[in-house]
Residue, then its C-alpha position, 0 to 999 in steps of 0.5 A: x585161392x590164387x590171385x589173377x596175375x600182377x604185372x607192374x611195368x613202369x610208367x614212363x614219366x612217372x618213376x614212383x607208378x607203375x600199370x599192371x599190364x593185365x589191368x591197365x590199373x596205375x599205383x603208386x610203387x614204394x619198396x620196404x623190408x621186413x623187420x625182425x620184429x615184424x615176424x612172429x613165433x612161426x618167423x612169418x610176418x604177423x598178419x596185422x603188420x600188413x596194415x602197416x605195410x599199407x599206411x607206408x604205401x599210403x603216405x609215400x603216395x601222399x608225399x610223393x603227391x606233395x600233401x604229405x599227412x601232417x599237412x593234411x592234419x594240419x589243414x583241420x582234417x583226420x582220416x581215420x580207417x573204418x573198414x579193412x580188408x586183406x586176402x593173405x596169399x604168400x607169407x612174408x619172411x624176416x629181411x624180405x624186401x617187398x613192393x607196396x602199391x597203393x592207389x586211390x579208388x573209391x572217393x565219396x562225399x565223407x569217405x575214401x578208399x585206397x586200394x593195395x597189393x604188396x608184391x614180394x621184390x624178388x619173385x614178384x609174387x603177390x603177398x597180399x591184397x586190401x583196401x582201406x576205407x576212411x571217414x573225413x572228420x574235423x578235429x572234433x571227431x565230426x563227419x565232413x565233407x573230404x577236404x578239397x586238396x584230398x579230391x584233388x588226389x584222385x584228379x592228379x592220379x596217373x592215368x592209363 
């Protein structure tokens, strides 16, 4: 199965987003490598390495918002994952250098949702796509309301 098309061009007063031209979808854009150690016996990145691909994406768009996730931790709110999804399209190889874009998508009561699409840098192929779905929880483990500086992520988003 081959995934439609992904054309990011630059946001003018926002440096760190990009819109996919054929979407008019904003991300955020942050650029890593793969590590050695990522790889496995057959020199391609291990699946599961992708998710964290996507917690990098994810906090580089919590930071470059300026609520990095130790201040989220440290406001008495936890976000752990409860649901995954990844379509795997091309591998990804020892020392490739990749785009992951993150955005915010879904934001309910108790969870959230932050969409991906990691792009290998020197094709611009699509690597992979994925969402990762959080519940809002107190330092007890308890289910809450997603805390107000959170919500306001979604707000402060660039838009098309």
């Amino acid at each position: 199965m081959k995934p439609k098309p992904f054309v990011p061009v630059s946001l003018n007063n926002h440096p760190q987003y990009v819109k996919d031209r054929n979407s008019d979808i904003v991300w955020h854009r942050c650029e890593t490598r793969t590590l050695y150690a990522d790889t496995d016996r057959s020199q391609v990145v291990y699946h599961a390495n992708y998710l964290r691909y996507f917690e990098f994406g994810r906090a580089s768009l919590m930071r470059d918002a300026a609520y990095p996730y130790k201040a989220v931790e440290e406001s008495g709110y936890v976000y752990p994952i409860i649901k995954v999804d990844i379509d795997y399209f091309r591998p990804l190889y020892y020392d490739d250098a990749m785009w992951v874009h993150t955005r915010p998508s879904l934001l309910e009561r108790v969870r959230l949702q932050f969409d991906y699409v990691i792009t290998h840098q020197a094709s611009g192929d699509i690597v992979c796509k994925g969402f990762t779905r959080h519940c809002a929880v107190n330092a007890s483990g308890t289910p809450v309301e997603v805390d107000p500086k959170t919500v306001s992520l979604w707000d402060i988003f660039p838009k098309p």
